[in-house]
N, C-alpha and C positions, 0 to 999 in steps of 0.2 A: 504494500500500500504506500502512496504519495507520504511521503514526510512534511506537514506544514508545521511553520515557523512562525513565532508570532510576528508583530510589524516590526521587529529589531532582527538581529542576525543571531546566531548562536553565541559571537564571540561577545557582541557586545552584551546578554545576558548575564555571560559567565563575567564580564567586569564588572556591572551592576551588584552580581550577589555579592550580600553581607559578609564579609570575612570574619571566618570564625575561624578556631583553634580544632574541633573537633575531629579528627582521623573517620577516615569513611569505620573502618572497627568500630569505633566506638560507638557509630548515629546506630549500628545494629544493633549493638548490644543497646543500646537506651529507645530502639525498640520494642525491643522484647522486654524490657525495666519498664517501662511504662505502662503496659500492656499487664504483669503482673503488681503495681498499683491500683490500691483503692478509688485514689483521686480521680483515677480515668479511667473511660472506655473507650479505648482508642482503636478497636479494629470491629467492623459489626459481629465478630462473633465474639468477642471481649478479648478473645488471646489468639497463639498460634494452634491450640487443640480446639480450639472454637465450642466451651463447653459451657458459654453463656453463665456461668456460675462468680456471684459475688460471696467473698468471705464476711461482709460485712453483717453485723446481728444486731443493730440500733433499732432495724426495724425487725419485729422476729414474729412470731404468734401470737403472743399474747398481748402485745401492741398495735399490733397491723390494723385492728380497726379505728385506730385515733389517727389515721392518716389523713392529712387536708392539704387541698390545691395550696403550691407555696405560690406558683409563675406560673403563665404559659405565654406562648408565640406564635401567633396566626401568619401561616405562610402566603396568605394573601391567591391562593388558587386550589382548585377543585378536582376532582379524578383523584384516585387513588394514592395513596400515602403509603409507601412499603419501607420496609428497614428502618433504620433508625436511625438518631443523632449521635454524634461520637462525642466526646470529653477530654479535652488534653489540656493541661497544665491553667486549671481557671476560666476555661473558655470551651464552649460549645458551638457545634457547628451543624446544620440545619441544610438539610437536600431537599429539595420537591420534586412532584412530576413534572414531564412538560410544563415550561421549558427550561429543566433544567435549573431554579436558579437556587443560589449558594448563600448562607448568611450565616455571619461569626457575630455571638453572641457574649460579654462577658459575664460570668458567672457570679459579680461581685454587684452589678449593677447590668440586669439584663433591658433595661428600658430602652437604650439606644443605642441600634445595629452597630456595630464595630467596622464592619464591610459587608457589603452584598455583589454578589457577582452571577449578574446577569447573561446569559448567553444569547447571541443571534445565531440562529440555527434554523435549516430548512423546514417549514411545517409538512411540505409533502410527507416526511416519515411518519408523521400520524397516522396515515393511510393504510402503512404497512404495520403498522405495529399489532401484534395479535390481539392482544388479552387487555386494554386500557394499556395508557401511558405513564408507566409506572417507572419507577428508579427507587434502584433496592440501599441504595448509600451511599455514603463518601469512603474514601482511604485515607489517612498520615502517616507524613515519613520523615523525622525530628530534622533531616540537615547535616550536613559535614560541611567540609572546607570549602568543598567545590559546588555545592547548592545549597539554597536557604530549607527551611523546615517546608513542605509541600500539602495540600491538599489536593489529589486529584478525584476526578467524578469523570462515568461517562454521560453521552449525551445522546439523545433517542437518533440524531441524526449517524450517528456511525464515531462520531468521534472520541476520543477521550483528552483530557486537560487539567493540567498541573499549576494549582495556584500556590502564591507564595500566601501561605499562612497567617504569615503576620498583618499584609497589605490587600490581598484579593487578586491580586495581578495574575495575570495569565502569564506562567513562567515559561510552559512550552503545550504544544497542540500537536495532534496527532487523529490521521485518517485510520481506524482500525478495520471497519463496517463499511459498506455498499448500501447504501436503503434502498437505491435504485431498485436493486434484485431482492429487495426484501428483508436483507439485514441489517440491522437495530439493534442498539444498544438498553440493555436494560440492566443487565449486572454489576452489583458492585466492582469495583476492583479490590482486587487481595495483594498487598506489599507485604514480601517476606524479605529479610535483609534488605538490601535495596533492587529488588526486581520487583514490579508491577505485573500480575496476572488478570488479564481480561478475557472472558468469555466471549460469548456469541448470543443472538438471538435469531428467530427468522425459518424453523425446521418445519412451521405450517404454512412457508413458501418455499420450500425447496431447499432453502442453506443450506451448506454444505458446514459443517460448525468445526467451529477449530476453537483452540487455546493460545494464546499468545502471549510473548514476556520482555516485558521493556526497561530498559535502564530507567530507573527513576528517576537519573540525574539529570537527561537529555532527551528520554522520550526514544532513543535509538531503539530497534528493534533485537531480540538478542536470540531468540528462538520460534518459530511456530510450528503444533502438531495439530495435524485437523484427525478428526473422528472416524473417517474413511478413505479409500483410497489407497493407494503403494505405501509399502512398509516406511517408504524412505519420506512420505509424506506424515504419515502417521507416528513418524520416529519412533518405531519401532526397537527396541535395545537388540545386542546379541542375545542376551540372558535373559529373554523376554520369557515371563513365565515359566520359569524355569525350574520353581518347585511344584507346578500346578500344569504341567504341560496340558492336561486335558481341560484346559480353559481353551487352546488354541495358540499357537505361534506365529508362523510365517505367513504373509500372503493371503492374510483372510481378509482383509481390507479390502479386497478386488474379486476375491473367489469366493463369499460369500452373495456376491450380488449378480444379478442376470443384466451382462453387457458393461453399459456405463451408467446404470443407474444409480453407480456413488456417488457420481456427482453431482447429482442433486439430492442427498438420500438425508441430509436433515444430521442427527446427531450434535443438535446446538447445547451449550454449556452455560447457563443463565442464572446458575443457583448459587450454590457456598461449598466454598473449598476451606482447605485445613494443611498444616505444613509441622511436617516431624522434623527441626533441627538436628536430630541426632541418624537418623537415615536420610537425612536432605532431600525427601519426598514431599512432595506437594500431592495432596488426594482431592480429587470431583469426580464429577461425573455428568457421563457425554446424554442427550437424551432422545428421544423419541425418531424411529425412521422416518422418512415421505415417500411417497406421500401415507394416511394416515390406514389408506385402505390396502390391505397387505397383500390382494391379487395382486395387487401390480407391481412387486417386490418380494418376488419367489427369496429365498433363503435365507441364511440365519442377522445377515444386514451388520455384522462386524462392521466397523468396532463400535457403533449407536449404544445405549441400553446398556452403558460400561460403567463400573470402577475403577478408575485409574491410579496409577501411583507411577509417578515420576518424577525425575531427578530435577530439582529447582532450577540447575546453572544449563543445564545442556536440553531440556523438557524430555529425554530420552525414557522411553516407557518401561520400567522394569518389568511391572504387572496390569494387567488388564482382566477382570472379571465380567461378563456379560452376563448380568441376572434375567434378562428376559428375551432370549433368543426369537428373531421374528417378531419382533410387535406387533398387536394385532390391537389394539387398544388404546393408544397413545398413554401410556407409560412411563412417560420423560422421568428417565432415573437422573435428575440434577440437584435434589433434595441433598439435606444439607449431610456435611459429613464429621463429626465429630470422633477426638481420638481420647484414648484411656488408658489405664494400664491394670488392669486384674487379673484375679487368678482366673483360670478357666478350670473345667468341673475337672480336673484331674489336679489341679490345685497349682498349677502351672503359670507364674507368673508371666503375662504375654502385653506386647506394645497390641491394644486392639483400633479397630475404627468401626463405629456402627453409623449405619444409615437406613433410616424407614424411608421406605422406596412407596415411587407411587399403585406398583402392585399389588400392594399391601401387605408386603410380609419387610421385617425390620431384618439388617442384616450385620452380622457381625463378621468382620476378618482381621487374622491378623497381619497388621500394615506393613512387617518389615518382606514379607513376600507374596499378600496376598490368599494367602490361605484361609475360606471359608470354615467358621469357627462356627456359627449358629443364624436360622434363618429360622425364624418365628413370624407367624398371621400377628397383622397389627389389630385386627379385628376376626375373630371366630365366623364372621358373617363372609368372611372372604372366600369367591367360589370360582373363582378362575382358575386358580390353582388346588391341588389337594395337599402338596408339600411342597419343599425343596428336597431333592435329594442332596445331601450334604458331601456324598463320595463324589459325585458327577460334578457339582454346584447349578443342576438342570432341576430347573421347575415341573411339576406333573400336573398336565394340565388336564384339565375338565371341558372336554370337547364340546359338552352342553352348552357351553359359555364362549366357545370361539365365533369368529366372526369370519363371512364369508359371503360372496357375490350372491345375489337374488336370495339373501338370505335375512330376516330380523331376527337377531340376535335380543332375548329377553334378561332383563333381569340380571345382569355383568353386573358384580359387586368385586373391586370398586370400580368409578362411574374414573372418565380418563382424567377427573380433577384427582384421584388417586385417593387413599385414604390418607396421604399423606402428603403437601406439596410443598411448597415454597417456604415456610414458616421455618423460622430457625428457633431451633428447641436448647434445652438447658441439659446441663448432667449433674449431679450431685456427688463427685469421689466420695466423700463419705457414706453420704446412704448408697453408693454403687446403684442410684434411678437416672434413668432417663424419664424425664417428664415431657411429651409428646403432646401438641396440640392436633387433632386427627379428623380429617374429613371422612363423614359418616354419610356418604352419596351412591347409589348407583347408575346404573342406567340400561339404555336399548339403544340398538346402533344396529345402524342399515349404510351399507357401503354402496358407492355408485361410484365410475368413472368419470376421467375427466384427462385432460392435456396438461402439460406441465406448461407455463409460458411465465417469464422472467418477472418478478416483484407482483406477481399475484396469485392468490392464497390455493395452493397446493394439498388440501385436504381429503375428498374423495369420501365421506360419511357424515350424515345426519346423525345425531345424538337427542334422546333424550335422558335428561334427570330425574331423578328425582330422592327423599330420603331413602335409606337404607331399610331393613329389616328391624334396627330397634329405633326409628323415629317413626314419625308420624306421616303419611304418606294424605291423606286428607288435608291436612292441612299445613303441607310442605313447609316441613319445623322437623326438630330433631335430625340436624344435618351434620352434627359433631358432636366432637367425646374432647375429653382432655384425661389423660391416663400415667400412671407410673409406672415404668418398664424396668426390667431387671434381664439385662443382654447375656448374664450366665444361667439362669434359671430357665430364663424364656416367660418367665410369669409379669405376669402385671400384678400388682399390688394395690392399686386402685383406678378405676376409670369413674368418669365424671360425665354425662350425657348434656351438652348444648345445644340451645337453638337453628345454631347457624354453625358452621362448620368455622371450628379453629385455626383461621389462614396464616396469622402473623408470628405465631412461636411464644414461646416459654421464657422467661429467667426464674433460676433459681438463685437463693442465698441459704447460706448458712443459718439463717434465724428460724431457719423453720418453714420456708415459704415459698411458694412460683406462683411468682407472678403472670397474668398474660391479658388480651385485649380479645373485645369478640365483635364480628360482626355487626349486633346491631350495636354498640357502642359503649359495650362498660369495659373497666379495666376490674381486674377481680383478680383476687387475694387469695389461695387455697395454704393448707395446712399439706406439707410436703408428705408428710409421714401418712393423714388418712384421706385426704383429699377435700377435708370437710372446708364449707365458703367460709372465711375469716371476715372480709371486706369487699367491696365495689363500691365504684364511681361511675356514674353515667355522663359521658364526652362527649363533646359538642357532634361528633360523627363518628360510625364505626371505625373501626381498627382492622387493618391490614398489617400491620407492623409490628415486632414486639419491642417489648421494654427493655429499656437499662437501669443499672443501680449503680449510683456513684457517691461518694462522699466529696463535701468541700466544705473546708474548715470547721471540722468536729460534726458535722449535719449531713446524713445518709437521704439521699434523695433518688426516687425514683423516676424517670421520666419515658413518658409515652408518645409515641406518634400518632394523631388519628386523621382520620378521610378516607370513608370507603371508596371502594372501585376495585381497581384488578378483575379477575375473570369471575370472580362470583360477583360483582358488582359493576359487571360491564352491564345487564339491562335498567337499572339503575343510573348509571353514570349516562348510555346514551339513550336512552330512554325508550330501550326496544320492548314488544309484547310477545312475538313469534317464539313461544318456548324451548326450539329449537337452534333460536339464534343465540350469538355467541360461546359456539360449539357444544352447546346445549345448556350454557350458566341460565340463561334464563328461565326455564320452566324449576328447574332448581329453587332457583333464588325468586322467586315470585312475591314472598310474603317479605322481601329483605324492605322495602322501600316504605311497608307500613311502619317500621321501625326504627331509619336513620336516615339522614339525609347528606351530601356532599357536605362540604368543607373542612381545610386541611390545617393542622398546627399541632405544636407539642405542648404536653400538660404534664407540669414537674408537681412533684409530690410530697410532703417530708411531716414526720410528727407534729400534729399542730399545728401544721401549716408555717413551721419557722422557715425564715429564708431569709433573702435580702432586704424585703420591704419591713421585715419588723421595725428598721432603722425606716422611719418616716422622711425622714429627707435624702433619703437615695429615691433619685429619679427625681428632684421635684427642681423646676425651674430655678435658677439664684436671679435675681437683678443684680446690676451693678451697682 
């Protein structure tokens, strides 16, 4: 892709930037310091295991209902609100949807904006964007000698951009995306040491989805692996799978597929990654084939529908796991990927990584090779499958439930919103839970032909939704759960039944507590240990997003993202009735709209409501 530069030249950036003392060594390590701080939440998954978990217990069980609004920040626009705000050293900083813009907030006095940064940006990408125009977050990366501390974001039209921190300025720009052809940007970026990881979007037009990694200093490009294609495209390792050969090795990028339909076959990477320092693996995952209807993509569509693990400097793939050979469902396996370290039932201390997939079974491996460790139903009502088999790592499917030409397929639990999607969830190392926020949907899907033809929507199947087997089908309600997971056991330890399907994810703390946002618009307080409700707020708009917990200066605060949209609130947002439209959200989500309405902003939390404005003259005009 074109390299663009802002209206200066590279050299005269790098004269501009702040001189500091700091060794690029050290901006790393004080990435990773920062990131293990209370004071911040400086990566949307809080760290490099991305396990969404605060230490802090100020706010804990027994307190958690004396919680009051301390602040909040109206982001001044509407459509979906995903991901969340980051926290670094006193100052917060604030992403919207379309278009994109950016605002630094200080944390000591949040009344007025610090910088905002606006983008001009092509509106045609609206067009192409699947599911609402949504943006899952920002990144930070503190600075060395040779660049100042950065913020980048990407941007729906295809690009990504690195602002200086302190000031708002656009430090450097870069072309990653095509929207032309349908690709969009929606994914956060991930900064591990200093390389920037960017996704794809665009696999319900054809994409072709790749992963890419940029010098964070310059924006230069340093590696890309796309999802399909020649080994040499897909970087492929020598030692690719090499304790798991029967995942597959050489040359399935091309000999899975009939002719050249790699190259348009989808495998976009939109979700949340995770990065092991000590095996210098970076882990995601690639998602959903094209088009969606599987006639027309005879075999098993490597490398789509992966687990990945590879090497951060070179993107070189050590491991590759395919949990759902052939998609037949749209299954986008990009759900988030969180790493641990427990025993396994043989009492085995092992480096793991789990991930609840949108097939709805949760999967554990371990990360240093890949090796399938446990593959449990996220929900009993799951019928597509009847297992994993753990020797093979090959799902056994329930042909009752497969999909096929001139055929309606009934009754597919889960529905392709997944029982599990985009939501980034929490882990608790102590209590060894995964706490899951879980879509509880299915559906009926009838496939039909179609032409593939460049920046338009590549699908091939009508969908409908609607609740699952333990909600309410009458009166389209009970579309989620929120549950405790135990990835050695396989048990759940409590589930929780909600209205609306749990899109935006979990935190949990040490106090006792997971937090999360729902649909029609509360934030709500569970007891970690039985599930029982502690608390709720009801927010100006649903929640797509999950929370953060940070402290500043002696005072633990929680803060929320809210503004429905996204794909359960795409007939809401554009205000469709066809309950088929927006790949089937809408007959789903029918009753979402008696419940919450648009608009977008964040809403911080703290005992009492302490915060900055106890001091009455913070924020208040002085005369001269």
């Amino acid at each position: 892709m074109r390299k663009l530069l802002n209206s200066v030249s590279l050299l005269s950036v790098l004269i501009a930037a702040p001189i500091v003392t700091m060794s690029a060594a050290t901006a790393e390590d004080k990435l990773e310091a920062l990131t293990k701080s209370e004071d911040n939440w400086a990566m949307q998954g809080k760290n490099y295991s991305s396990n969404h978990y605060s230490t802090l217990t100020q706010v804990n069980a027994d307190n958690v209902k004396n919680l009051k609004v301390a602040w909040s920040f109206s982001t001044g626009l509407l459509s979906g609100h995903e991901g969340s705000p980051i926290v670094i050293d006193g100052k917060m900083y604030v992403h919207t949807s379309f278009p994109n813009n950016t605002f630094a907030l200080n944390l000591d006095d949040p009344t007025r904006i610090l910088w905002q940064h606006k983008p001009k940006q092509n509106a045609a990408a609206r067009a192409v964007a699947c599911c609402d125009i949504v943006n899952r977050g920002l990144a930070y990366w503190p600075g060395d000698g040779k660049a100042p501390a950065l913020i980048v974001k990407t941007l729906l039209d295809g690009h990504v951009v690195a602002l200086n921190a302190s000031t708002g300025e656009e430090y450097w720009k870069i072309e990653n995306s095509d929207f032309k052809v349908g690709s969009t940007l929606t994914v956060a970026p991930h900064i591990y040491k200093d390389i920037v990881l960017i996704g794809s979007s665009g696999a319900e037009l054809g994409v072709r989805g790749y992963m890419t990694a940029y010098d964070v200093r310059t924006g230069e490009q340093k590696w890309r692996a796309y999802a399909t294609g020649p080994d040499s495209d897909v970087l492929i390792g020598d030692d690719f799978n090499k304790a798991n050969p029967h995942y597959g090795q050489k040359g399935l990028g091309t000999a899975t597929w009939e002719g050249d339909a790699w190259k348009i076959g989808g495998g976009t990477n939109w979700g949340w990654f995770a990065y092991d320092s000590g095996t210098n693996l970076v882990y995601y995952g690639s998602g959903n084939p094209a088009p969606w209807n599987e006639t027309m993509r005879p075999g098993d569509n490597k490398w789509t529908m992966t687990i990945w693990g590879r090497d951060l400097n070179t993107g070189e793939a050590k491991f590759g796991y395919q949990k759902t050979p052939h998609d037949e469902w749209d299954y986008a396996g990009i759900n988030f990927m969180m790493l641990s370290e427990q025993k396994d039932k043989d009492g085995k201390l092992r480096k793991l990584l789990t991930h609840p997939d949108r097939n709805g079974i949760v999967y554990t491996l371990d990360r240093t090779d890949g090796t399938l460790v446990s593959a449990d139903k996220i929900d009993d009502t799951v019928n597509v499958f009847k297992k994993v088999d753990l020797k093979s790592g090959l799902p056994v499917r329930d042909p009752e439930y497969g999909t096929r030409m001139d055929h309606l397929a009934k009754d597919i639990c889960p529905s392709a919103m997944g029982y599990h999607n985009q939501g980034l969830d929490s882990y608790d190392p102590n209590k060894e839970l995964f706490f899951l926020g879980v879509n509880h949907i299915c559906m009926d899907w009838e496939p039909f032909m179609l032409p593939y033809r460049a920046g338009q929507f590549f699908v091939g199947a009508t969908l409908n939704m609607f609740p699952g087997p333990k909600g309410d089908r009458q009166k389209a309600e009970g579309l989620g759960q929120i549950k405790a997971y135990n990835a050695i056991t396989g048990k759940f330890k409590w589930e929780k039944m909600e209205r609306f399907a749990v899109w935006g994810g979990t935190a949990a703390t040490a106090g006792n507590v997971v937090f999360y946002g729902t649909l029609d618009g509360f934030i709500k307080a569970r007891h970690s240990d039985t599930g029982e409700l502690l608390w709720k707020f009801k927010l100006p708009s649903g929640v797509i997003g999950h929370p953060i917990v940070y402290q500043h200066k002696g005072v633990e605060y929680l803060a929320i993202m809210y503004g429905v949209g996204g794909w359960p609130g795409v007939g809401l947002v554009f205000d469709l009735q066809d309950p088929t439209a927006g790949l089937g959200a809408v007959g789903a989500f029918k009753q979402l709209a008696n419940y919450t309405q648009m608009g977008g902003g964040v809403m911080v939390f703290s005992l009492d409501g302490k915060g900055p404005y106890d001091d009455l003259s913070v924020g208040e005009y002085k005369a001269n």
